[in-house]
C-alpha positions in Angstrom: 4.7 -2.4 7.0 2.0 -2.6 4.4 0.3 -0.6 1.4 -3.1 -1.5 2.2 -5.3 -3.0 5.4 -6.3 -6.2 2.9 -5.4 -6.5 -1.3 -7.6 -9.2 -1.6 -8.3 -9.8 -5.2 -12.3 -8.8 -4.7 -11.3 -5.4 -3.0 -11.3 -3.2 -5.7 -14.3 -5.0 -6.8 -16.4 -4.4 -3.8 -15.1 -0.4 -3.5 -16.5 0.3 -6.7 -19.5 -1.0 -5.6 -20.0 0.5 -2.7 -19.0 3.9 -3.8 -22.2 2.9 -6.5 -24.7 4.0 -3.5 -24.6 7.1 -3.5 -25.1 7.0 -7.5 -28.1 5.0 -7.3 -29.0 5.3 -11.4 -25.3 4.9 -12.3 -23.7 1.5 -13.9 -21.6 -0.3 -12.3 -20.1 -1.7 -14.9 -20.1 -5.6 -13.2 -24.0 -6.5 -13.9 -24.3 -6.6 -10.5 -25.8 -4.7 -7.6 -26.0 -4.9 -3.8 -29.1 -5.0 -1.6 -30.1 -4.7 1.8 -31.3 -7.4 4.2 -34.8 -7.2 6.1 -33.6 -8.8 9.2 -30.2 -7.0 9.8 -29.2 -3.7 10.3 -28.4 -1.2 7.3 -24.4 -1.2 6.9 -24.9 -4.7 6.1 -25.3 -5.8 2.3 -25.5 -8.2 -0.5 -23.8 -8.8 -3.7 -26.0 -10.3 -6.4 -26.5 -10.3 -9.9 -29.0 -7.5 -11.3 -31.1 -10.1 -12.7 -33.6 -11.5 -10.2 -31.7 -14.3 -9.4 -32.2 -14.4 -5.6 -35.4 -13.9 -4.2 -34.9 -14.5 -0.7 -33.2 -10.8 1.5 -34.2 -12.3 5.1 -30.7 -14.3 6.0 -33.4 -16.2 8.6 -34.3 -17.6 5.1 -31.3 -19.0 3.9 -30.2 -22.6 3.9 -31.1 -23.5 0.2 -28.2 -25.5 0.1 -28.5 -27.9 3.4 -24.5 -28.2 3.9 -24.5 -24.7 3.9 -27.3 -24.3 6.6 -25.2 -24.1 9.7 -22.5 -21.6 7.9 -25.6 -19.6 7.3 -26.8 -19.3 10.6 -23.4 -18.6 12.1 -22.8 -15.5 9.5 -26.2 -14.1 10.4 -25.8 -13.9 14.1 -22.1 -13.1 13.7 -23.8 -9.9 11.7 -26.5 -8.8 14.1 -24.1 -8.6 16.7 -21.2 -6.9 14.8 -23.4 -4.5 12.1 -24.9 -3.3 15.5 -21.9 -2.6 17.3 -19.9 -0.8 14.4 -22.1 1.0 12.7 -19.2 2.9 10.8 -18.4 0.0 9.4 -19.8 -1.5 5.9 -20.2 -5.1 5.8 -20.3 -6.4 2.1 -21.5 -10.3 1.8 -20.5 -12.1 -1.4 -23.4 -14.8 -2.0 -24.0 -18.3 -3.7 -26.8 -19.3 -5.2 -29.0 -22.1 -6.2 -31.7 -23.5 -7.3 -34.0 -26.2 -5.0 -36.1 -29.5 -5.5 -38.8 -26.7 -5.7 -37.4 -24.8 -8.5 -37.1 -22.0 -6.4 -33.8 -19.9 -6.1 -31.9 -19.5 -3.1 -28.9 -17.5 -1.6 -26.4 -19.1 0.6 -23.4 -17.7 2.0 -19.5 -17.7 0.7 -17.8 -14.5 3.1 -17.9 -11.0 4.0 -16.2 -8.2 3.2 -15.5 -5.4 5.9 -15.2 -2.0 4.4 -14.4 1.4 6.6 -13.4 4.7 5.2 -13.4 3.9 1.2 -11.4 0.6 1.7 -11.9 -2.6 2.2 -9.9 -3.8 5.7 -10.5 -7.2 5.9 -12.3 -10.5 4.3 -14.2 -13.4 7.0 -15.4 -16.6 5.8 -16.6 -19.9 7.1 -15.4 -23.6 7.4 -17.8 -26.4 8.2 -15.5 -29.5 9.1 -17.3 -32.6 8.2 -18.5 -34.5 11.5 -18.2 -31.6 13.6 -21.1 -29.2 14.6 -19.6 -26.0 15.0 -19.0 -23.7 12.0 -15.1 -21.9 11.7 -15.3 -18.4 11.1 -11.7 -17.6 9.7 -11.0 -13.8 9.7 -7.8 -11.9 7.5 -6.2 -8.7 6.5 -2.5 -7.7 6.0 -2.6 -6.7 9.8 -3.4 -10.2 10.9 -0.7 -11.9 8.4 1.7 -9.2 10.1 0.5 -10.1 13.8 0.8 -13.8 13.0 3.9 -15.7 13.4 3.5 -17.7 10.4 0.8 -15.3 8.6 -2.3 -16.4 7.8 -5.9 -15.8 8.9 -7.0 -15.9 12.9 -9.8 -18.6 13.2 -12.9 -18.6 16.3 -15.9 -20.4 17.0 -16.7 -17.8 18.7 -19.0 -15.2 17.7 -17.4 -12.4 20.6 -14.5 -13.2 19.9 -14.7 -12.9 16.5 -16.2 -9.4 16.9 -13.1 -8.5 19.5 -11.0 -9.4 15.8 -13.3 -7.0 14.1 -12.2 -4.1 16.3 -8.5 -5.1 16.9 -7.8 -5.5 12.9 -10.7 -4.6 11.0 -10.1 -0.4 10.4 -8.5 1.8 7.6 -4.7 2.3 6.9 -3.4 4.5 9.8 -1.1 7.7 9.1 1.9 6.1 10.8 1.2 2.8 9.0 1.1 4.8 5.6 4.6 7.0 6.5 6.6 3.7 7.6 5.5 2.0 5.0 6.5 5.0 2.0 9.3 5.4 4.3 10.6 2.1 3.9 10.1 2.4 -0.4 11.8 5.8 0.1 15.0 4.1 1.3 14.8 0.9 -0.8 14.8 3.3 -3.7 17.7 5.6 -3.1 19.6 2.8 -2.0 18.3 1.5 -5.9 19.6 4.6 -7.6 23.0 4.3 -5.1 23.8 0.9 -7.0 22.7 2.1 -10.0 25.4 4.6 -9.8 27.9 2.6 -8.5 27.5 0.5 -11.5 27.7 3.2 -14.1 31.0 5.0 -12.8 32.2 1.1 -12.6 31.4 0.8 -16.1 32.9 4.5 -17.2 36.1 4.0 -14.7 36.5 0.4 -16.9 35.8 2.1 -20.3 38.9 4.3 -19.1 41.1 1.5 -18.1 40.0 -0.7 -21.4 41.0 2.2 -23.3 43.9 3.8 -22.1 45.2 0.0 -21.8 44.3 -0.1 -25.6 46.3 2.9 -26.8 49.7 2.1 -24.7 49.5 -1.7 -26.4 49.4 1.1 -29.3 52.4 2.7 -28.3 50.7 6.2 -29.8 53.5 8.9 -29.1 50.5 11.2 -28.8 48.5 9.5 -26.7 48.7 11.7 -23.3 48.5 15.3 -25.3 45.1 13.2 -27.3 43.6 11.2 -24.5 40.4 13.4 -23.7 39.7 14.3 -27.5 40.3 10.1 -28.3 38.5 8.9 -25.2 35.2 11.4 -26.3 35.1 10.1 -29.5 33.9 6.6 -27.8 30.6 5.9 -28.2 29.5 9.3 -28.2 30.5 10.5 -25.2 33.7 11.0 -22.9 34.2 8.3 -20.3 36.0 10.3 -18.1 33.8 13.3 -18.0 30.9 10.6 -17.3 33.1 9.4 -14.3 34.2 12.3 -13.0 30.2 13.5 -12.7 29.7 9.4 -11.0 31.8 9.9 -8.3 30.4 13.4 -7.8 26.7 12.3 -7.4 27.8 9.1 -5.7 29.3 10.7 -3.1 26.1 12.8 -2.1 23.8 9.5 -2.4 26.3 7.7 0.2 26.0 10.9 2.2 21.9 10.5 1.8 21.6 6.7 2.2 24.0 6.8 5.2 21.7 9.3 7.1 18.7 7.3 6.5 20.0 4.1 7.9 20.9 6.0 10.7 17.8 7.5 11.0 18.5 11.0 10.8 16.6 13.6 9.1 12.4 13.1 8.5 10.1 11.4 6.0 7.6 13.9 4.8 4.3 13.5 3.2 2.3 16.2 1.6 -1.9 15.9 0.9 -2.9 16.4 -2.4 -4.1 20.1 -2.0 -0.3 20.8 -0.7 -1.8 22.2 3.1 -1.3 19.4 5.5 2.3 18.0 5.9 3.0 15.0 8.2 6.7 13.8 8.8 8.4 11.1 10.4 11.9 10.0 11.9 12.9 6.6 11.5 12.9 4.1 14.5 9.7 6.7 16.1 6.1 5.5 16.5 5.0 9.1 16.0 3.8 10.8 12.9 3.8 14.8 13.6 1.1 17.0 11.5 1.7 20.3 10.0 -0.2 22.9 8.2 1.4 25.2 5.9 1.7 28.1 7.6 3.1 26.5 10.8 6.3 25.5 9.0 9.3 27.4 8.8 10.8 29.3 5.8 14.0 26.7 5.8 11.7 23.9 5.8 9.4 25.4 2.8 12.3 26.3 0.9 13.8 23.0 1.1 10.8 21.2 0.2 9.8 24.0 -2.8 13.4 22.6 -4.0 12.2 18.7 -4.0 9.0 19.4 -5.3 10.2 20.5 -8.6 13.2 17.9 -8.6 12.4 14.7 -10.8 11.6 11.6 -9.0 13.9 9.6 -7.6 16.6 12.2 -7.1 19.0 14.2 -4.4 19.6 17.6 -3.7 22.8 18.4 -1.8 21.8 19.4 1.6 18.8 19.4 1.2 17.0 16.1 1.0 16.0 12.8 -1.7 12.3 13.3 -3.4 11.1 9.7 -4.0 7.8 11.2 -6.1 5.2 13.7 -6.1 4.4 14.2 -2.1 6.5 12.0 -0.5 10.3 13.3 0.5 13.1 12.9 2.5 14.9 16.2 4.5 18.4 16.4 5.3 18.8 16.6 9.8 19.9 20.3 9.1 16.8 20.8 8.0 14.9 18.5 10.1 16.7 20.4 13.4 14.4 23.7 12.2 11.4 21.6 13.2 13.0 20.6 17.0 13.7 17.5 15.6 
């Protein structure tokens, strides 16, 4: 389960410039801008600093830095293969630079960043193992750590099959990978606010004891006619009212928590504009999508309920709201979809 495709720390850096293009006169607030190459197609680009620091945009170029030569070559025909064959794809190159014997300045490669829908999906970059010929392409994303045994990145020499990674891993955050994954927050938080209750009618039920213990070392005649005026006097508030409401509110977040780990009811998701729905049951690898009017009136009323219930919090027989757009309904509820 996972948030995002890749959370590399450059991801939100190279989104921000990407989303730049279609603002062409804007700032982008990092000094730096992105160009296009001459020699490969035109998803691919460039990050380089606004100055004219690199003068060179034909990759057939590169190889200012002779270490770097071979790493260079493998990136560029590893991108006239791949640009070509996913052209939804944006592929970001973050560049080196120096300066040669001839004093002019020259680009080299460092990796590549894959973008797809608004997000970056994945990062590639090269190894050259000294006394070896052949240049390592290492390729990663949360998908790949997941798909992994140990984690880590999935290495090739080869450019095909580092273009079959590309379309195994390399695409945005599906909708069942973005319900499992809220799903599996939504749980960890009731379950949260469950022990969270559990420890504050613990501490009211021993606030009780501590004080009704108290008052019978006392030997206070009046003690059982007093008790609820005495114990309400205690730190501002009564103990036993605050336990009584515990156990109350307990007992319908055990009822909640139970049904989740036993996966009944669904996982709902609302968009922003409050139209599409798309829910989930637990243990499924199917996300079902709604639009408003196709739900019924149970369903609706059960979710108006959670939408104006604070975060975090249970309705009895109805369902848990985690925050704004993502809840939990109650099977009764659930049934009124066929689920």
């Amino acid at each position: 389960m996972m948030e995002n495709v890749y959370d590399g720390y450059r991801a939100a850096e190279v989104t921000e410039m990407l989303a730049q293009l279609s603002k062409p006169d804007a700032d982008n607030g990092h000094g730096k801008e992105l160009r296009n190459f001459n020699a490969l197609p035109n998803n691919v680009y460039y990050v380089t600093e606004a100055s004219p620091m690199l003068q060179r945009s034909d990759p057939s170029t590169w190889a200012g830095v002779v270490d770097n030569h071979r790493a260079d070559e493998k990136a560029f025909a590893f991108l006239s293969l791949v640009a070509k064959k996913f052209p939804r794809l944006t592929f970001c190159l973050q560049m080196g630079s120096s300066t040669g014997d001839d004093g002019e300045h020259y680009a080299w490669f460092r990796n590549l960043y894959v973008h797809a829908g608004g997000e970056v999906v994945g990062e590639m970059h090269t190894e050259t193992k000294w006394g070896e010929q052949d240049v390592v392409m290492h390729f990663s994303n949360n998908r790949i750590n997941a798909a992994r045994k140990h984690g880590g990145s999935m290495k090739t020499t080869k450019i095909d099959r580092g273009k079959s990674i590309i379309a195994k891993y390399f695409y945005g955050l599906t909708t069942i990978e973005a319900i499992t994954y809220k799903a599996k927050v939504v749980i960890q938080q009731a379950t949260s606010g469950q022990y969270q209750m559990q420890t504050k009618r613990n501490q009211s039920k021993q606030r009780i004891i501590d004080f009704v213990r108290d008052q019978l070392t006392a030997n206070d005649a009046n003690f059982i006619e007093s008790m609820e005026h005495l114990v309400g006097n205690q730190q501002g508030s009564s103990p036993v009212a605050l336990y009584k409401s515990c156990v109350d509110d307990l007992t319908l977040m055990d009822t909640v928590c139970k049904a989740q780990k036993l996966g009944e009811g669904l996982f709902v998701s609302i968009n922003e504009a409050g139209e599409e729905y798309h829910t989930w049951k637990k243990d499924t690898t199917t996300v079902k999508k709604y639009v408003r009017h196709e739900l019924p009136s149970k369903v609706l009323g059960a979710l108006g309920m959670l939408k104006i219930a604070e975060d975090n919090s249970f309705i009895s027989g109805t369902g848990y709201k985690y925050e704004r757009g993502y809840y939990w309904i109650a099977e009764e509820i659930a049934n009124e979809l066929g689920c």
